[in-house]
C-alpha positions in Angstrom: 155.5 113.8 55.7 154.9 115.6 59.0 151.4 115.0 61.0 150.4 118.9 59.6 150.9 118.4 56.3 149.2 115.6 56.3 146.6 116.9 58.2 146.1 120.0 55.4 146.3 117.6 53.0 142.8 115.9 54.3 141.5 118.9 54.4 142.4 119.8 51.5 140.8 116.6 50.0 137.9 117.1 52.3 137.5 121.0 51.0 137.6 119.6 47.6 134.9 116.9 48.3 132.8 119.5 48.9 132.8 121.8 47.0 132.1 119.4 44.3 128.7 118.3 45.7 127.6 121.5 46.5 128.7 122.3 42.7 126.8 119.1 41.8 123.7 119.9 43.7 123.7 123.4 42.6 123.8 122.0 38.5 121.0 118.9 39.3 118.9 121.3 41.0 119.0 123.9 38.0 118.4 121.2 35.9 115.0 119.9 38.1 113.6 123.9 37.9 114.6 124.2 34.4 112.5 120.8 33.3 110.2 122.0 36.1 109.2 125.6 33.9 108.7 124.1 30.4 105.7 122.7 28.9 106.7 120.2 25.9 103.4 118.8 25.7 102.7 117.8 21.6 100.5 115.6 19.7 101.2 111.4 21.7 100.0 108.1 21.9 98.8 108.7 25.7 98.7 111.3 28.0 100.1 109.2 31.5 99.3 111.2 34.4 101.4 110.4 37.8 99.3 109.7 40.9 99.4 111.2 44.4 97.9 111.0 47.9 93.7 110.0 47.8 91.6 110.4 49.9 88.5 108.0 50.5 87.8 107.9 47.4 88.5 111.9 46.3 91.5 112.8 44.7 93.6 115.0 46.9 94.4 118.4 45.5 97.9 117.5 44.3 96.2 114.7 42.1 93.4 116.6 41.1 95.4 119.5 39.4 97.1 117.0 37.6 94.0 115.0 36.4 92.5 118.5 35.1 95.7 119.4 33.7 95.6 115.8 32.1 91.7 116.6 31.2 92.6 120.0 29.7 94.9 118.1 27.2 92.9 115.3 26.6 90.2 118.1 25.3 92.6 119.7 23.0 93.2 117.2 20.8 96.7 116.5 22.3 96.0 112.3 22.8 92.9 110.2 22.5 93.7 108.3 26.0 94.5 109.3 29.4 96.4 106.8 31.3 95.9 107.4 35.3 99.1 105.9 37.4 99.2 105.4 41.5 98.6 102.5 43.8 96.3 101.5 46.7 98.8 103.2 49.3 97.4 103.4 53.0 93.8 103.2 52.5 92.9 99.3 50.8 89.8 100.1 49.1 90.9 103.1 46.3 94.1 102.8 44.1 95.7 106.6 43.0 94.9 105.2 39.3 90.8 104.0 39.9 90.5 107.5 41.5 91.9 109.1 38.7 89.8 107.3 36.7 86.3 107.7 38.1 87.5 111.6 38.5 87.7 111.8 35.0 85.1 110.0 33.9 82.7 112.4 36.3 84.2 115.6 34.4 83.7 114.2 30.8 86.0 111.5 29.6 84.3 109.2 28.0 85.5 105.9 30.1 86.8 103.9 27.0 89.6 106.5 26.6 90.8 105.9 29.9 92.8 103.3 31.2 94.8 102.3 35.0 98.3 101.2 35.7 98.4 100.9 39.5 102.4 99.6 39.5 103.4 98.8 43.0 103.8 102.3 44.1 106.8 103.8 43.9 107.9 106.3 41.0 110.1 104.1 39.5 107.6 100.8 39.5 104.6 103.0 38.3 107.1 103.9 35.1 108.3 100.2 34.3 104.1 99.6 34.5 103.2 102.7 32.3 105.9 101.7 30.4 105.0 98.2 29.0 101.2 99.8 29.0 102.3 101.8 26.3 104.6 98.8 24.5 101.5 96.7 24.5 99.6 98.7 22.5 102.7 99.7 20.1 102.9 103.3 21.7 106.2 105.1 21.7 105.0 108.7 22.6 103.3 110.0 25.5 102.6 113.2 27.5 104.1 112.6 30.9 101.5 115.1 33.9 102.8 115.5 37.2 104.0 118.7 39.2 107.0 120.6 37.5 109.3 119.4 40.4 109.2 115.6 39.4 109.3 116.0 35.6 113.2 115.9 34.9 113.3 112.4 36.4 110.3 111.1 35.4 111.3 112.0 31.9 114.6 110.3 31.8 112.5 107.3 33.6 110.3 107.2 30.6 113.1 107.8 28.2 114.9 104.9 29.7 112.0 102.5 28.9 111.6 103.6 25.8 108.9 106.1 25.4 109.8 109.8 24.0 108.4 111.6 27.0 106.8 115.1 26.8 106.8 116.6 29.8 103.7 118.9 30.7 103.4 120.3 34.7 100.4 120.8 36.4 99.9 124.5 36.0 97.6 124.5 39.2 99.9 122.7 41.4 99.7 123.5 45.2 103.3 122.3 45.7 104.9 124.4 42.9 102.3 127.3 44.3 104.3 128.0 47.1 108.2 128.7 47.1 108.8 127.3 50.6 107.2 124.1 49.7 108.3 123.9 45.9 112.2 124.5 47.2 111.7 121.7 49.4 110.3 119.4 47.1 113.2 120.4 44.6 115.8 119.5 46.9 114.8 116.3 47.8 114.4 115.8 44.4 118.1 116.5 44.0 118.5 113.4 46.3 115.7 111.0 44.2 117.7 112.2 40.9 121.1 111.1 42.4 119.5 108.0 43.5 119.0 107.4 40.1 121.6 107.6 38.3 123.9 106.2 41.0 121.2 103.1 40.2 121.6 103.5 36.4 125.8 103.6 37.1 125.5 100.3 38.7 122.7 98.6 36.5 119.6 98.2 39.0 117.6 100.9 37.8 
């Protein structure tokens, strides 16, 4: 074989490559907007809403439109407990989950229907934690709250562990609000999602 054909032939290969992750990103990130636009939200065991970023002790806006979201539920009858998710991050003194639970409690929810799962922080860790939460107490179904962008992993998370997972976005999110930052969000999703099942391929996740 001459040096040029050998050289198309790597390109070639290379073109091919290619073409198949951009194909590939194009299909995962369809799939993250799809998930992202549909509310499944139905009668469950729990409603587990994701945390975010606190701040001294306030929710920040991503966390509160999903703790109102989660609240707005709650109050029609969709589960009789709200589960609030999230670690102590940065700031030592408030976890994402006590947060959530004191903002909820302020706004209505009677504190016995809540309950905290800190995990160790990551997306992953707070889903193995929610996760035997719900096993504990012999629950199989839950309402899963976050922003539309994180839903399609965070339901195949779930779904892995064992819970049938409804997933429900925050209708007033700030990040889905605006199409440069929701794009954004979405692609790097595209990565997390890969992440993911390259994990589940190889048995670590």
């Amino acid at each position: 074989m001459t040096l040029r054909r050998r050289r198309w032939k790597i390109l070639a290969a290379l073109g091919v490559s290619l073409l198949v992750t951009l194909a590939y990103g194009a299909w995962t990130y369809a799939e993250v907007r799809l998930q992202a636009g549909r509310d499944e939200a139905e009668t469950a065991d729990a409603i587990i809403v994701m945390g975010a970023a606190q701040y001294n002790g306030a929710p920040s806006p991503v966390l509160r439109a999903r703790l109102d979201h989660a609240r707005s539920l709650f109050a029609r009858g969709y589960a009789n407990i709200i589960v609030t998710t999230g670690g102590y991050g940065p700031d030592p003194n408030f976890s994402e989950a006590h947060v959530g639970a004191r903002y909820l409690s302020n706004h209505g929810v009677d504190a016995s229907q809540i309950m905290t799962e800190q995990g160790s922080g990551s997306t992953h860790a707070t889903v193995l934690a929610a996760a035997r939460l719900m096993h504990s107490h012999g629950w199989t179904r839950a309402i899963v709250v976050s922003d539309g962008f994180h839903l399609y992993r965070l339901k195949r998370m779930f779904e892995a562990n064992g819970i049938e997972a409804h997933a429900s976005p925050a209708p007033a999110s700030v990040i889905e609000s605006s199409p440069s930052t929701r794009a954004w969000f979405s692609l790097r999703e595209v990565l997390l999602v890969t992440v993911y099942r390259l994990g589940r391929l190889v048995g670590i996740s």
